[in-house]
Every structure is written in C-alpha cells, then in structure tokens.
C-alpha positions as CSV (number, residue, x, y, z in Angstrom):
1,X,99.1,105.7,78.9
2,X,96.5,103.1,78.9
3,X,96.9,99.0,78.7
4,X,93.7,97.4,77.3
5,X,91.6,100.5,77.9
6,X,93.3,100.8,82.0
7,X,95.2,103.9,83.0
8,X,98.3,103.0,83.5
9,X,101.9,104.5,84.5
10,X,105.8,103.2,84.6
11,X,106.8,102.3,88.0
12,X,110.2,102.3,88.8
13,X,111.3,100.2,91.8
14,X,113.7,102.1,94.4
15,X,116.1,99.0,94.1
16,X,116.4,98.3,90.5
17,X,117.0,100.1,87.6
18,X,114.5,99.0,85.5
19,X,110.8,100.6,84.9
20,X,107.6,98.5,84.6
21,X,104.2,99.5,83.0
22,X,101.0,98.8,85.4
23,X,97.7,99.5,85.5
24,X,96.2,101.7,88.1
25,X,94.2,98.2,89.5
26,X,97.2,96.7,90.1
27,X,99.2,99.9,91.6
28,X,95.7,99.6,94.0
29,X,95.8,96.0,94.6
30,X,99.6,96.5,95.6
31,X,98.8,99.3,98.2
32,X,95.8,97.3,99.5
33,X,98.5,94.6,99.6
34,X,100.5,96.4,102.3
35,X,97.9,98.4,104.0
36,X,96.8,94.9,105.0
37,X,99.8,93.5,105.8
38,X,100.6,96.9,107.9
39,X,97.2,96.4,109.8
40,X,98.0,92.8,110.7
41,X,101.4,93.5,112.1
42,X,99.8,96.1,114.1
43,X,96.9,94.4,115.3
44,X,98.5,90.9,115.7
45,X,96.2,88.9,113.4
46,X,95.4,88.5,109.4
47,X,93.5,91.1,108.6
48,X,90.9,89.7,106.2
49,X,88.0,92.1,105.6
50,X,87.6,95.9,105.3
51,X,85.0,98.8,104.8
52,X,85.7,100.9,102.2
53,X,85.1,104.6,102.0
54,X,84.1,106.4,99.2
55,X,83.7,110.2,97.9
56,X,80.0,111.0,97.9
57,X,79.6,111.4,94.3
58,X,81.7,108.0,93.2
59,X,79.4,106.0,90.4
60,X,78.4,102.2,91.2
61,X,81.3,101.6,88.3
62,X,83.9,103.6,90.2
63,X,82.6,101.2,93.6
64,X,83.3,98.4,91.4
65,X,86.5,99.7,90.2
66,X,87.9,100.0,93.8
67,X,86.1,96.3,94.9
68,X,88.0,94.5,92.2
69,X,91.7,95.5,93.4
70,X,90.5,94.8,97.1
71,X,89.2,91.1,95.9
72,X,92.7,90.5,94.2
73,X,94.6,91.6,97.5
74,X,92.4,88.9,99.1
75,X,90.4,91.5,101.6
76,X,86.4,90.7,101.8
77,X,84.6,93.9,101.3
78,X,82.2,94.6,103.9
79,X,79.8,97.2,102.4
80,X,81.5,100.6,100.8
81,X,80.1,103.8,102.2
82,X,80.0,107.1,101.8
83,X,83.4,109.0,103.4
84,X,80.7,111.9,105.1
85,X,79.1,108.8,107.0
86,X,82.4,107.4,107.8
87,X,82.9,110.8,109.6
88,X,79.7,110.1,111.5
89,X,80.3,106.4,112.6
90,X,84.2,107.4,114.1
C-alpha cells in the first residue's frame, strides 16, 4: 500500500480497536521518537543529536530517506556512516 507514492501499512494500536494507515517515515519518525526519549531517561539529559548508521550499499536517497524522519523526531544528525565503520569506532 502506498500514500502519495510512500510505503505505507495499517497500524493497529494495542489499546484501541481501530487501525490507522502510515507511512513508513512516520512509523520511523515514531521509533526515533522513543529511542530518544529511552536514551534520555537512561542517560539523564535530552538527548538531541545522533550518528546514524547505515548498510554499506544504502544510496545518498535512502541517507536522505532515513535523515528526514530523524529531523521530524527533532534529533540533529551528526554525519551518517557506514555500519562496517561503526564496528571499527566501538
């Protein structure tokens, strides 16, 4: 199913009974939503900013696909990078 050329799906909450159409950016800008808020209860301040990771072979418009959900949960993308250098840096 698509809205306005988006994948989208039907989302059903666990505490109603009715089912919602979203797009795949918002079901992302939701889970960016609470990964932050699950980092800032842990670490004891608002998290604000975030490195991405990214499969090796993602295009510049899949980057941009996963940036735009990440601006709309109101986290500052520090630079994306590549998941096999991610391994390296931890």
């Amino acid at each position: 199913m698509e809205i306005d050329g988006v994948p989208s799906d039907n989302l059903q909450q666990l505490d109603e009974e009715t089912v919602s159409t979203v797009t795949i950016t918002e079901l992302t800008t939701r889970h960016l939503i609470q990964l932050t808020e699950s980092g800032s209860d842990f670490l004891g301040y608002k998290v604000t900013s975030a490195v991405i990771t990214v499969p090796t072979q993602f295009s510049n418009t899949q980057k941009e696909a996963l940036v735009a959900p990440a601006k709309a949960a109101e986290l500052e993308v520090l630079p994306t990078i590549h998941e096999p250098v991610a391994g390296v840096l931890t």
